[in-house]
C-alpha positions as CSV (number, residue, x, y, z in Angstrom):
1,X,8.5,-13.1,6.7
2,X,6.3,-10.3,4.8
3,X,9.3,-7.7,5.9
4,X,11.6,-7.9,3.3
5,X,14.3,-5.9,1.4
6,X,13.3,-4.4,-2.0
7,X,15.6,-6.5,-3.9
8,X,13.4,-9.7,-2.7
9,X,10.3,-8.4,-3.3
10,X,11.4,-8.0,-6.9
11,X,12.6,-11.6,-6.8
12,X,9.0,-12.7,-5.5
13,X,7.1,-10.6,-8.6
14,X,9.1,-12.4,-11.0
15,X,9.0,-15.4,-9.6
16,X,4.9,-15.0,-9.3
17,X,4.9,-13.8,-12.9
18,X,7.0,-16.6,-14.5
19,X,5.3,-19.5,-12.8
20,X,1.9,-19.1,-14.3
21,X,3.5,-19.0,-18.2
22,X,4.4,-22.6,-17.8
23,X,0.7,-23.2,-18.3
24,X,0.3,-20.0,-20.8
25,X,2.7,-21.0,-23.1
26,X,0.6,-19.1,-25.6
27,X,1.6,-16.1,-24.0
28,X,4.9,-14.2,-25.4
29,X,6.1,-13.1,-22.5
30,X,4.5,-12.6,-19.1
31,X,2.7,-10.2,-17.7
32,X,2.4,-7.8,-14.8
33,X,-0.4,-6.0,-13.7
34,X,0.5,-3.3,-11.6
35,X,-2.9,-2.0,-9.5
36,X,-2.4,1.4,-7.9
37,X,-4.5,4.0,-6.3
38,X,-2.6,7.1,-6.3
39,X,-1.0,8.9,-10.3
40,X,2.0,8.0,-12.1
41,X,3.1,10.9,-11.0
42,X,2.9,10.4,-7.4
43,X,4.4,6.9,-7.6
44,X,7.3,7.9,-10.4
45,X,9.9,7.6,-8.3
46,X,8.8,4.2,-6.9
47,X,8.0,2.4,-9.8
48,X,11.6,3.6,-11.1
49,X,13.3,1.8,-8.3
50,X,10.6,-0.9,-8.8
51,X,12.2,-1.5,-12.8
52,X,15.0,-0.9,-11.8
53,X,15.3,-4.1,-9.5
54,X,13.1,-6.2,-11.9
55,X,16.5,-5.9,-14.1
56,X,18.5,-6.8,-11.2
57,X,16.4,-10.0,-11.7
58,X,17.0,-10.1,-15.0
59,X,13.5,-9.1,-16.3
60,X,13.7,-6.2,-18.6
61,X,10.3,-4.2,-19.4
62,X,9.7,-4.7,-23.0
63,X,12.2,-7.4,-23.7
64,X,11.0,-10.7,-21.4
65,X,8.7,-9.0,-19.3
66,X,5.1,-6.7,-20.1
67,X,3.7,-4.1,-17.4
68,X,0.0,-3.0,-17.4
69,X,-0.5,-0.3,-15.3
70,X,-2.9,1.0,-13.7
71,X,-3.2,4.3,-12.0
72,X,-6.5,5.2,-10.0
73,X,-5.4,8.9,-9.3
74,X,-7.1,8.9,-6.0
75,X,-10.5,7.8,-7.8
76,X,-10.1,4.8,-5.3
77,X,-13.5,3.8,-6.4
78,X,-12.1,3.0,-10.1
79,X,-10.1,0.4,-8.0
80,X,-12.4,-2.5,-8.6
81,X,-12.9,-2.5,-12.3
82,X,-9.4,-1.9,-12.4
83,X,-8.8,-5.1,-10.8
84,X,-10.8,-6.8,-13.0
85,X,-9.6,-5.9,-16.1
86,X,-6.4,-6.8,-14.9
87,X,-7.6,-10.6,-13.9
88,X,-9.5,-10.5,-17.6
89,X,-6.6,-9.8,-19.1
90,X,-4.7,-13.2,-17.4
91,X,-1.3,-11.3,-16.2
92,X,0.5,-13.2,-14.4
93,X,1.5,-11.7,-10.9
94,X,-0.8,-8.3,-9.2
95,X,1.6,-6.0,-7.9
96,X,-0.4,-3.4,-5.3
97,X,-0.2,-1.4,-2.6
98,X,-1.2,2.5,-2.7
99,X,-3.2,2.1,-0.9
100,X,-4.9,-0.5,1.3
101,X,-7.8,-0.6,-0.8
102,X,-6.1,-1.4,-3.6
103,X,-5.3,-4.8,-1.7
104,X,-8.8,-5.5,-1.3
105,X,-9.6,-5.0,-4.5
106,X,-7.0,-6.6,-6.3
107,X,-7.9,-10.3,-3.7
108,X,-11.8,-9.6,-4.2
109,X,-11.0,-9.8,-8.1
110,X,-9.0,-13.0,-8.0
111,X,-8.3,-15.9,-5.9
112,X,-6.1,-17.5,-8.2
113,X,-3.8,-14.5,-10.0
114,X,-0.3,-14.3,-7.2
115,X,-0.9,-11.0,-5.5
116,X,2.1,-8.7,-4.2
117,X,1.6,-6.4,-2.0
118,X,3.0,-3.4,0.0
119,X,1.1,-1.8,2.9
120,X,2.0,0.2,5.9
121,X,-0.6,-1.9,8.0
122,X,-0.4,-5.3,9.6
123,X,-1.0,-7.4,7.0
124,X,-2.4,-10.1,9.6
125,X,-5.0,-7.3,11.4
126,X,-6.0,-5.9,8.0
127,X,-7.0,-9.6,7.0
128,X,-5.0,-9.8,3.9
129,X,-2.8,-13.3,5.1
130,X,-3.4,-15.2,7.9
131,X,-0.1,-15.1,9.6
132,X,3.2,-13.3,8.7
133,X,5.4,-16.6,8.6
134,X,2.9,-18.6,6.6
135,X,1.1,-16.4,4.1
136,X,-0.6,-18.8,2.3
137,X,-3.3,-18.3,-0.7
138,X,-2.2,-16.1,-3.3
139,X,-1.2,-12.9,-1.3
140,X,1.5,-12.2,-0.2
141,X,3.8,-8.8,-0.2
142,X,5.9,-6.5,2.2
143,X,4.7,-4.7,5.3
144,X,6.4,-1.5,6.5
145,X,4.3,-1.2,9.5
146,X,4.3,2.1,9.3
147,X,1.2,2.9,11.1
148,X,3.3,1.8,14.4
149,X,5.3,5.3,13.3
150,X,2.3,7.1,13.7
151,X,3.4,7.6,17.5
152,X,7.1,8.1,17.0
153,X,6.2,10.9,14.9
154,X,4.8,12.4,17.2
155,X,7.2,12.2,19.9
156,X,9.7,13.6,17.6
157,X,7.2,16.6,16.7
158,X,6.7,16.8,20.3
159,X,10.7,17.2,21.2
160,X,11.4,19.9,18.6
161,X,7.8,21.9,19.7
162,X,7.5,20.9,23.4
163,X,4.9,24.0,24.2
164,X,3.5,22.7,21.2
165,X,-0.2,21.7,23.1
166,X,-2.8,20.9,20.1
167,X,-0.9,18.8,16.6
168,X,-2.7,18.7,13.4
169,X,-2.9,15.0,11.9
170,X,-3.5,14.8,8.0
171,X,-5.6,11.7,7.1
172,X,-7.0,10.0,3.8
173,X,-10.7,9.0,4.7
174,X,-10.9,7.0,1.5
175,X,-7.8,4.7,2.6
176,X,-9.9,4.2,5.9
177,X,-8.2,1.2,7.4
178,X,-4.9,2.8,7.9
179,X,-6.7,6.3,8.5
180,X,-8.2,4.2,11.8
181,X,-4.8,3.0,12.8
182,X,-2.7,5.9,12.5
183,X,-5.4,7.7,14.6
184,X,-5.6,5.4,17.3
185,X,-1.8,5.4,17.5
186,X,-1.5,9.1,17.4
187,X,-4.3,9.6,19.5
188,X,-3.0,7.1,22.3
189,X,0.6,9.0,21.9
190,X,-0.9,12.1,22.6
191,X,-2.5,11.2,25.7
192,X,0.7,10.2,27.3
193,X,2.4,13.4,26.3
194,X,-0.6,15.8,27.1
195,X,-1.4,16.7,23.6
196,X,-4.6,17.6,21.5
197,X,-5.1,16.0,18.0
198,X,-6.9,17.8,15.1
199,X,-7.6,15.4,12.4
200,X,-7.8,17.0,9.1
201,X,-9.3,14.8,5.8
202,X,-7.5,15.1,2.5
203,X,-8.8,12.6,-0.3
204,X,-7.1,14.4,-2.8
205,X,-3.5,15.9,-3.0
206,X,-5.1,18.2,-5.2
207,X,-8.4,19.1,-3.5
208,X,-8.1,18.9,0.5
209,X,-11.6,18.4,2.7
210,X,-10.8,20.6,5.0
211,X,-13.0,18.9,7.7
212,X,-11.5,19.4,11.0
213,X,-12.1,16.4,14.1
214,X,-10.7,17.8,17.8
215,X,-10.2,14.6,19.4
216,X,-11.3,14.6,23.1
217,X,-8.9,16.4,25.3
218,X,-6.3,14.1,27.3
219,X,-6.2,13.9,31.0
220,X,-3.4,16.2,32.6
């Protein structure tokens, strides 16, 4: 199953990236390409615990084990010659995931390269594997499905603020298939508790589009 524990998913990047140098033998060590959309910054934390289980695996960066990265910065449209430079540079194993498109750009770049994702979407839905228990292709990864939260959020903001009668919803519009999701979730939850929803666009962390959408009003 795509749902697995962090310690596996490191287990399945270094498996991906050591079962290509069999028929690299010229390269030293194998490579990783590592295909994000958001900074270093952002992702520092992350890609700490993410080193820190490729050692639990017993690949150490710089020793038996290389890591391109590459950081978008929210430029998501850098994504796809990012990907590309990645597959001309033969790593071994794609590791992606922040965000969606990321994904898609890593898979329209290669068909061949392993790709390893993470995404808070259904995998299956967002058309990145056919099923959840049978992959197949070169894509695989983890999925949180966090966009399923989306209404449990809601509920909970609703408990602590029950008067609470119209809930701003902060979106990405440049990650737009999980920006569809987590609307249709939120928007379905607030229905049922008598709610309004303002969507709000942010690209950027640093620069938010203030662009407000009031969802229609739910029947009382």
């Amino acid at each position: 199953m795509l749902d697995m524990r962090r310690r596996e998913f490191i287990t399945l990047i270094g498996g991906a990236a050591a079962w290509p140098l069999a028929a690299r033998a010229q390269q030293p060590m194998p490579v990783i390409g590592s295909l994000q959309g958001v900074s270093a910054a952002q992702w520092a934390d992350r890609m700490a615990a993410f080193r820190a289980g490729l050692a639990e695996a017993g690949y150490v960066e710089g020793r038996n084990v290389a890591v391109e990265y590459r950081w978008a910065e929210g430029q998501f449209e850098r994504l796809p010659a990012m990907a590309a430079d990645l597959v001309g540079r033969k790593v071994a194993v794609i590791s992606t995931g922040a965000p969606d498109v990321a994904v898609r750009a890593a898979m329209a770049a290669t068909k061949t390269i392993p790709i390893v994702f993470t995404t808070a979407s259904d995998p299956v839905a967002a058309g990145f594997v056919p099923s959840l228990g049978r992959p197949g292709g070169n894509v695989t990864g983890i999925a949180f499905m966090g966009v399923e939260l989306a209404a449990k959020r809601l509920e909970l903001l609703h408990g602590l603020l029950p008067r609470a009668a119209r809930i701003a919803l902060l979106v990405n519009p440049n990650n737009p298939d999980v920006t569809r999701e987590v609307i249709l979730h939120t928007q379905d939850a607030a229905r049922s508790l008598g709610m309004e929803i303002v969507v709000v666009e942010a690209a950027t962390l640093s620069a938010l589009r203030f662009r407000p959408t009031y969802l229609p009003s739910p029947t009382r």
